[in-house]
C-alpha positions as CSV (number, residue, x, y, z in Angstrom):
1,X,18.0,19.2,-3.2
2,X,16.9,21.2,-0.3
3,X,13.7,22.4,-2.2
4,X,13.0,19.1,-2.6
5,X,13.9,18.0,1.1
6,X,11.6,21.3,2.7
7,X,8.4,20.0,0.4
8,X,8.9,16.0,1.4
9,X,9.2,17.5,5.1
10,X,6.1,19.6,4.9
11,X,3.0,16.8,4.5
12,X,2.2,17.6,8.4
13,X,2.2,21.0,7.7
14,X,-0.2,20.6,4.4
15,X,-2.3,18.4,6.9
16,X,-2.5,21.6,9.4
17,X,-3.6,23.8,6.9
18,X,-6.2,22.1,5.5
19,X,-7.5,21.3,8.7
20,X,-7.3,24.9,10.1
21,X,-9.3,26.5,6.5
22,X,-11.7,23.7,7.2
23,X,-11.8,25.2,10.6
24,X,-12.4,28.3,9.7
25,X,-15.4,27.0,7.0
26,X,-16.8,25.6,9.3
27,X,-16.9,28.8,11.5
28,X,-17.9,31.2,8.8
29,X,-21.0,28.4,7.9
30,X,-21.7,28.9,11.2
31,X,-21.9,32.8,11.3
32,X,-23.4,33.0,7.0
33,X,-25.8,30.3,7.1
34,X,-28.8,32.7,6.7
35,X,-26.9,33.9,3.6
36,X,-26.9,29.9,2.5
37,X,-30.1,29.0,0.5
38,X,-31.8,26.2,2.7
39,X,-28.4,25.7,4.8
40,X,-30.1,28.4,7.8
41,X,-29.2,27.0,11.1
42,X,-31.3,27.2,14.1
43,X,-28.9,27.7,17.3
44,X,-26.5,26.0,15.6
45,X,-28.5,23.0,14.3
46,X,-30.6,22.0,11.3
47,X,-33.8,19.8,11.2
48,X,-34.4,17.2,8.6
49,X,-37.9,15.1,8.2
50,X,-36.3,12.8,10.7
51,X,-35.1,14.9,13.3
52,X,-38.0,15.4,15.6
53,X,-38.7,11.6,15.5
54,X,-35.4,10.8,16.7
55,X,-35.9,13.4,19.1
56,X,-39.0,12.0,20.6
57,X,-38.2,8.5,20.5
58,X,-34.7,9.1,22.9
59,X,-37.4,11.1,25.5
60,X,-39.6,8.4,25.1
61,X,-36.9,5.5,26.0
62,X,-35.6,8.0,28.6
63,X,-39.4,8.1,30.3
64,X,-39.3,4.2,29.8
65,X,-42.1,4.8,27.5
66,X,-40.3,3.2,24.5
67,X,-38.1,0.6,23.5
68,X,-35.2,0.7,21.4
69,X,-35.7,-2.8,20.0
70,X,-38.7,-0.8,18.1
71,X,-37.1,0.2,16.0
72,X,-34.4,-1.4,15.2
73,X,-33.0,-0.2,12.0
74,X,-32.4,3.0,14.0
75,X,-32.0,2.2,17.7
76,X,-28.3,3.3,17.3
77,X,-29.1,6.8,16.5
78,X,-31.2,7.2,19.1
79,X,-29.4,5.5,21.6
80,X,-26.5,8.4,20.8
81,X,-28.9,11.0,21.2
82,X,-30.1,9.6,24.8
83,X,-26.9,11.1,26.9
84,X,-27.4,14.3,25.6
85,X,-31.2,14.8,26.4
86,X,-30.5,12.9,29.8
87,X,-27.9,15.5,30.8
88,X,-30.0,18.6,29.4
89,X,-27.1,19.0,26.7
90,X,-27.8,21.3,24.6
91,X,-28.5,20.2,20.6
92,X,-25.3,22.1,19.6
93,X,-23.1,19.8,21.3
94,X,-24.2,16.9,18.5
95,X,-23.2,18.7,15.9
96,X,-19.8,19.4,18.0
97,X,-18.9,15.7,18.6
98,X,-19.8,14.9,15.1
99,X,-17.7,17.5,13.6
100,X,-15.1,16.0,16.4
101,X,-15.9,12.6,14.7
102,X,-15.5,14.0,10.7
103,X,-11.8,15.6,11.9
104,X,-11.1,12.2,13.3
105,X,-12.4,10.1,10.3
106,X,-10.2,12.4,8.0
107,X,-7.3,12.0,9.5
108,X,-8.3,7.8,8.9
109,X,-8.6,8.2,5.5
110,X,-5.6,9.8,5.5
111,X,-3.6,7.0,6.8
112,X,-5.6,4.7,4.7
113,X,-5.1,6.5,1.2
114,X,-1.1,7.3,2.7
115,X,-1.2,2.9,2.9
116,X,-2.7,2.3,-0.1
117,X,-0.9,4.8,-2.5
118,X,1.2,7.8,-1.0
119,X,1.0,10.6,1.2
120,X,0.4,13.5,-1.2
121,X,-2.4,11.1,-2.5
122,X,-3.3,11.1,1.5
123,X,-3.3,14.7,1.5
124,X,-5.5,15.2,-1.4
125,X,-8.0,12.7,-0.4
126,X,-8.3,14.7,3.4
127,X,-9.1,18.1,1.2
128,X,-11.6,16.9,-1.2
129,X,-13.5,15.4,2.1
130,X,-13.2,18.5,4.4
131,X,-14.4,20.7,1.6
132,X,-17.4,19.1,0.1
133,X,-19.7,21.0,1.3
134,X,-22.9,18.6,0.1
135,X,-21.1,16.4,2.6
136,X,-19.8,18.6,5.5
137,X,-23.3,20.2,6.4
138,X,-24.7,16.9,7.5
139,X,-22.7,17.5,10.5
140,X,-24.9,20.0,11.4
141,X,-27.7,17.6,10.9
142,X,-29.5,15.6,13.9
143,X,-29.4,12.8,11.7
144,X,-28.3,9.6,10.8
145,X,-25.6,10.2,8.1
146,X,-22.3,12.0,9.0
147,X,-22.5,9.8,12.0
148,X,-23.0,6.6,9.8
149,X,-20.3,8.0,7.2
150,X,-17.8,8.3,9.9
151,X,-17.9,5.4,11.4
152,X,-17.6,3.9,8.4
153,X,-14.4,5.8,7.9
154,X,-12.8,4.6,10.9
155,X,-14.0,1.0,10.7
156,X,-12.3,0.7,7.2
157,X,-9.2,2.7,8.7
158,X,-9.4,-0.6,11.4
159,X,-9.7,-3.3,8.6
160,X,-7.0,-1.5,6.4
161,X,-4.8,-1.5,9.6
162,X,-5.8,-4.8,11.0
163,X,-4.2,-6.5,14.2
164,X,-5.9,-9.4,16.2
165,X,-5.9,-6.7,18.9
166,X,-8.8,-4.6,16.9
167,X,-11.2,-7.3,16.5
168,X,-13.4,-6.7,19.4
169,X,-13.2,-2.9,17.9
170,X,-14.6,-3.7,14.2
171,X,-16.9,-6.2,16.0
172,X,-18.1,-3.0,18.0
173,X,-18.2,-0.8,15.1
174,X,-19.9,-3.4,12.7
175,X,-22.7,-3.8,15.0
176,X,-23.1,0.4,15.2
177,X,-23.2,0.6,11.9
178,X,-26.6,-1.9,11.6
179,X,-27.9,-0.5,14.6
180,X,-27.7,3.4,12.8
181,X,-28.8,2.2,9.6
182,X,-29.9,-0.8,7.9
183,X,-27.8,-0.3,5.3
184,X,-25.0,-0.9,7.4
185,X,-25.7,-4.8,7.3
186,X,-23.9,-4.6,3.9
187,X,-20.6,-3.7,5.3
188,X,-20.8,-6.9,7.3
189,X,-21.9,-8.7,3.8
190,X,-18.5,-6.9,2.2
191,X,-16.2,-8.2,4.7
192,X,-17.5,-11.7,4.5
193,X,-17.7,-11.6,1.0
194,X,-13.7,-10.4,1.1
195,X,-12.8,-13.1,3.5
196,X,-14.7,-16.1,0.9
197,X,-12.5,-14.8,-1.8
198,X,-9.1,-14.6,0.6
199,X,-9.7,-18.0,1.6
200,X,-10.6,-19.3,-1.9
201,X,-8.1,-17.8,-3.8
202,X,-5.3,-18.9,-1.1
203,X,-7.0,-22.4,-1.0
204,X,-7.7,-22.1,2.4
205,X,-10.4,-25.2,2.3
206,X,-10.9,-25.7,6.1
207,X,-11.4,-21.7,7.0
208,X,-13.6,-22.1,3.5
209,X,-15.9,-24.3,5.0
210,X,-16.3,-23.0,8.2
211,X,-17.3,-19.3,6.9
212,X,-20.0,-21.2,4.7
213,X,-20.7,-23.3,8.2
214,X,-21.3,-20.2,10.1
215,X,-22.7,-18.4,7.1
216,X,-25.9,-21.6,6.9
217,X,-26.2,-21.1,10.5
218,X,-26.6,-17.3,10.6
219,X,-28.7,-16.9,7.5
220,X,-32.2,-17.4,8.8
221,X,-31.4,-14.6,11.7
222,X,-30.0,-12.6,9.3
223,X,-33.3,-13.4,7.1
224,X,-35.5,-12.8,9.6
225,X,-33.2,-9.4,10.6
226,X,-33.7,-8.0,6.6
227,X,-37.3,-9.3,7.0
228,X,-38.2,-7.0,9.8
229,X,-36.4,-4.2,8.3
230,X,-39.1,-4.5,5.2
231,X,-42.0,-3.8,7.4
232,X,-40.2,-0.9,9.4
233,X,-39.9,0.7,5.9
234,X,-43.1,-0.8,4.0
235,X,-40.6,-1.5,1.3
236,X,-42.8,-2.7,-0.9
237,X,-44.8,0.9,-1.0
238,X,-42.4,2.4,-1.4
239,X,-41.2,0.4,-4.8
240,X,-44.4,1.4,-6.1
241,X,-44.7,4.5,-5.9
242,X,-41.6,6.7,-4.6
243,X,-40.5,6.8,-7.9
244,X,-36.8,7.7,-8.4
245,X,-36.4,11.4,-7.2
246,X,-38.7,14.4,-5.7
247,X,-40.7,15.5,-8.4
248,X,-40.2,12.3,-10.7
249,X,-43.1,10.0,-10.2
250,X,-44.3,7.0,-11.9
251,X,-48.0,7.9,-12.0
252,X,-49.9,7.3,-15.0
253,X,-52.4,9.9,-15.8
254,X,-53.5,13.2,-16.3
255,X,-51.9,15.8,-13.7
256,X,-48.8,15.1,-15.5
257,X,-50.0,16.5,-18.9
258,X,-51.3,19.3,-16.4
259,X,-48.5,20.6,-14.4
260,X,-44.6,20.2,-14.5
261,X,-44.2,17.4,-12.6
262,X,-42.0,14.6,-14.5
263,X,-43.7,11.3,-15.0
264,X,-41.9,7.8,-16.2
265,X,-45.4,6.4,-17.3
266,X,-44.3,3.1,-15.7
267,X,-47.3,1.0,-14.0
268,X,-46.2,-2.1,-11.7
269,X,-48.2,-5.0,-11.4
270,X,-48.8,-5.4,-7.2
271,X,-50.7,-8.4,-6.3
272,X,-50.7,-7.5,-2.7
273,X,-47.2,-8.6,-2.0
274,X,-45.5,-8.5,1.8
275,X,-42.5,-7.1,3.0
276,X,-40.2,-10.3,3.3
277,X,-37.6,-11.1,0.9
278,X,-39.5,-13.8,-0.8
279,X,-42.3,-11.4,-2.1
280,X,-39.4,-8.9,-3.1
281,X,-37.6,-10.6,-5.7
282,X,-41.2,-12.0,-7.0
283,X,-42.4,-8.2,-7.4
284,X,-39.1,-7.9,-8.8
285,X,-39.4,-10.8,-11.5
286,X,-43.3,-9.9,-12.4
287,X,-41.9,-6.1,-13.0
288,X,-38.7,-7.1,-14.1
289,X,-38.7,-4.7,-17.4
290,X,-40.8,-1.8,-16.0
291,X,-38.6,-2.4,-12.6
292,X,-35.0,-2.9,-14.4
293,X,-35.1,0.4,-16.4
294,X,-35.9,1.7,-12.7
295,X,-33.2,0.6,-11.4
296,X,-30.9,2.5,-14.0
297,X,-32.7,5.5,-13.9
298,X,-31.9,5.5,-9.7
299,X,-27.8,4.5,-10.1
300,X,-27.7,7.1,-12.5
301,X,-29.5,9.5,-10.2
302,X,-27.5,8.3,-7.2
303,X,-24.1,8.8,-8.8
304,X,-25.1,12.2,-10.8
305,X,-26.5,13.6,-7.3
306,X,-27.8,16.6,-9.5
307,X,-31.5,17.2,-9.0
308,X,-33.8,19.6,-11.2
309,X,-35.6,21.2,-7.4
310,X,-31.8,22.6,-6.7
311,X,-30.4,25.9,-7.6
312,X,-28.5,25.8,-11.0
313,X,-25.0,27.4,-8.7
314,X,-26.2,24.1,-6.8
315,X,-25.7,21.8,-9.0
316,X,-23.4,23.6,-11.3
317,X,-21.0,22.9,-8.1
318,X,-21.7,19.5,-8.3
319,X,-21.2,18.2,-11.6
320,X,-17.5,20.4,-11.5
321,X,-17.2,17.9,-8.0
322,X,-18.5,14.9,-10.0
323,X,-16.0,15.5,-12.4
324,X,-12.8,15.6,-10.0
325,X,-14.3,12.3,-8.4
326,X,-15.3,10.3,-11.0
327,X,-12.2,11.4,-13.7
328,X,-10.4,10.9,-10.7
329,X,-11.9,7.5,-9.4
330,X,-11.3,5.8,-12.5
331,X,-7.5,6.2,-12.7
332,X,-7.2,5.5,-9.1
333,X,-9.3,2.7,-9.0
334,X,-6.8,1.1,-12.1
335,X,-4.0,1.7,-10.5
336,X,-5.1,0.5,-6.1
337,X,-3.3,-2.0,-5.1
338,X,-4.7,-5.5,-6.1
339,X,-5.4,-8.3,-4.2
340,X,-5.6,-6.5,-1.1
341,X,-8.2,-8.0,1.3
342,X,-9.1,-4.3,2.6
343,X,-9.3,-2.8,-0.7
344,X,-11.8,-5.9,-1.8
345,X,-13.9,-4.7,1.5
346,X,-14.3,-1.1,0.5
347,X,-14.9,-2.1,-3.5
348,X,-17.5,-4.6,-2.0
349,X,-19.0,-1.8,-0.1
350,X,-19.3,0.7,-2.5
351,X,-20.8,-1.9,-5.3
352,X,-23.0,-3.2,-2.7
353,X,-24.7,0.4,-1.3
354,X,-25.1,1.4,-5.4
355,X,-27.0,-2.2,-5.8
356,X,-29.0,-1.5,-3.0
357,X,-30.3,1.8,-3.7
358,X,-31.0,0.5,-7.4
359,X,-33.4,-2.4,-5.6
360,X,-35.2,-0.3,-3.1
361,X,-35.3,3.4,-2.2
362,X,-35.8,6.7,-4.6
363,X,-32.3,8.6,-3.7
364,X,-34.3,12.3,-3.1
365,X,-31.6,14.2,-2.2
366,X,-28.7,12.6,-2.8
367,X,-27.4,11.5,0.4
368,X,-27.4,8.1,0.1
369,X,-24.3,8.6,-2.4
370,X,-22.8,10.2,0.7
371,X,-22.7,7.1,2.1
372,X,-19.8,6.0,0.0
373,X,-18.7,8.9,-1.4
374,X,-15.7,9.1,1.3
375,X,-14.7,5.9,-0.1
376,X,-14.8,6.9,-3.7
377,X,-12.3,10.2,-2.7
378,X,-9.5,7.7,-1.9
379,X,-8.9,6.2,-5.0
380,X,-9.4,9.7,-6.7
381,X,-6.9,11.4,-4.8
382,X,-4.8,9.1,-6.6
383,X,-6.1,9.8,-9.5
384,X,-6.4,13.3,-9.5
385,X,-2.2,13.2,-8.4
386,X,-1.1,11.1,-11.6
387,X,-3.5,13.1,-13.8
388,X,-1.9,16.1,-12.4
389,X,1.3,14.7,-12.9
390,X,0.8,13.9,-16.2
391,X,-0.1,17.3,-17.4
392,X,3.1,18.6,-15.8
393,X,5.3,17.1,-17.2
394,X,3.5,18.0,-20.7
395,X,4.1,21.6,-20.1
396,X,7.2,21.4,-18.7
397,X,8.8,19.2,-21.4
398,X,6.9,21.5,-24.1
399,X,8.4,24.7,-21.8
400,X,12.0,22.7,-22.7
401,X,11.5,22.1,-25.9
């Protein structure tokens, strides 16, 4: 009885500990990143593609030489960058607040998994997201996507835990979201989606009609919004010809009988089409074979986040991760609590970012799975606890026998 008393009374400790090894990861990445193939650090930071626009374009809006509205699929991003190049702060100090920010959004989905299932399940969930590594480097990134994956974090922690009082919050943190990434419009799309089921299946007619009242209203802005997204991305290029990972192309012809670069000998028809919605889903319907088998081949990608340009240790360490998440994931996901307005929100979420990346951009290095993956980890702490469970009690009732 006391055994069992000291280990219930211990899930603050567990919480400690994982916290303070993370800690000390984080610390020893810090010191051993030139030891870390492509994970070197310079003064503290790392560079991606992106980095130096975002850079520039935070100067530029500084010297009044830009505006934010620009760009608006990333105007967040930069407008978090602006007080540290204002004040002369230097780089490092990003990569401090985010890492501030990841501690924070464990702890969130902590208190969501502890809501949703139990506390060990809490406790599981904060480990496997402190300690995938594929994830925790991004903090050291001047980019977009630790800071997009937290906040994410802590608006779901919000919408789990909601109060009347938090609306202005998730209001606050909806709009970051969009304004960091365009993919963030489809957590607004989850939670409306969740609140047209709540109200249908509670036959809530009157709230019913005015979501698809304010929903006709808002869908020309929120056209026009998608719309302008398109031609910041020149979506439509990038259909035809980004293929579905680095080094797997659809080009038809010779230089792939010539070198080692993987071709899907797919040819779309492109009859000059725009970047608007309209002109999508008709590129979509005249490619609809060619483009459908794409579509597969980049949610298999997405979800396998193995890629043949990393080290086999590389991705040896990721499919041993994959299959903790997904074995995990699938017995969790059975066993969430039903009906739960939150839980639809995340579910919607996660479907809705694995739909998207299907109907527009090759995944190269799998960070868009990222994106979600946090969200995944909740319901295979779960899973990963009953499994465990189970094979427990298998040995120790073999042991008896």
């Amino acid at each position: 009885m006391f055994h069992n008393k000291f280990r219930l009374n211990n899930y603050n400790l567990y919480i400690f500990l994982i916290y303070f090894f993370w800690i000390i990861s984080i610390i020893l990445y810090f010191f051993l990143d030139d030891y870390i193939k492509a994970g070197s650090l310079d003064n503290g930071v790392k560079y991606g593609a992106d980095s130096a626009f975002y850079l520039k374009q935070a100067k530029l809006f500084l010297s009044g030489e830009a505006s934010l509205m620009e760009y608006k699929s990333k105007f967040g991003y930069i407008l978090f960058l602006v007080p540290f190049i204002y004040f002369d702060i230097s780089l490092v100090s990003v990569v401090y607040f985010q890492l501030f920010l990841t501690a924070i959004s464990a702890y969130c989905l902590y208190q969501i998994t502890t809501k949703f299932f139990c506390k060990l399940s809490g406790i599981i969930c904060v480990a496997l997201f402190l300690f995938y590594f594929p994830l925790q480097i991004r903090n050291f990134y001047i980019l977009t996507e630790i800071l997009f994956i937290d906040i994410t974090i802590i608006l779901t922690y919000f919408i789990v835990n909601f109060k009347k009082i938090y609306l202005p919050v998730i209001i606050f943190l909806v709009i970051s979201l969009i304004s960091i990434r365009p993919n963030g419009i489809l957590f607004l799309f989850s939670i409306l989606t969740s609140v047209f089921i709540f109200f249908f299946k509670y036959k809530k007619y009157f709230s019913l009609s005015i979501i698809i009242l304010i929903s006709i209203i808002f869908i020309f802005p929120i056209i026009n919004l998608l719309n302008s997204y398109m031609i910041d991305l020149d979506l439509i290029h990038s259909l035809s010809t980004k293929g579905i990972i680095w080094g797997w192309s659809f080009e038809h012809n010779q230089i792939c009988a010539n070198t080692e670069i993987s071709c899907l000998e797919v040819e779309f028809i492109n009859n000059n089409y725009q970047n608007n919605i309209y002109d999508i889903f008709k590129f979509i319907f005249i490619n609809f074979f060619e483009f459908f088998k794409i579509f597969l081949l980049k949610i298999f990608w997405l979800l396998a986040r193995v890629r043949p340009f990393y080290s086999d240790l590389h991705n040896f360490y990721i499919i041993i991760f994959n299959l903790i998440f997904y074995s995990g994931f699938v017995i969790g996901f059975i066993m969430r609590p039903k009906n739960i307005f939150s839980v639809n929100v995340i579910i919607f979420f996660m479907i809705f970012s694995i739909i998207l990346v299907g109907l527009t951009f090759a995944d190269w290095s799998g960070r868009f799975s990222l994106y979600f993956l946090p969200l995944i980890m909740i319901f295979s702490s779960h899973g990963l606890l009953m499994l465990s469970k189970r094979i427990f009690n298998l040995i120790f009732k073999n042991e008896n026998i």
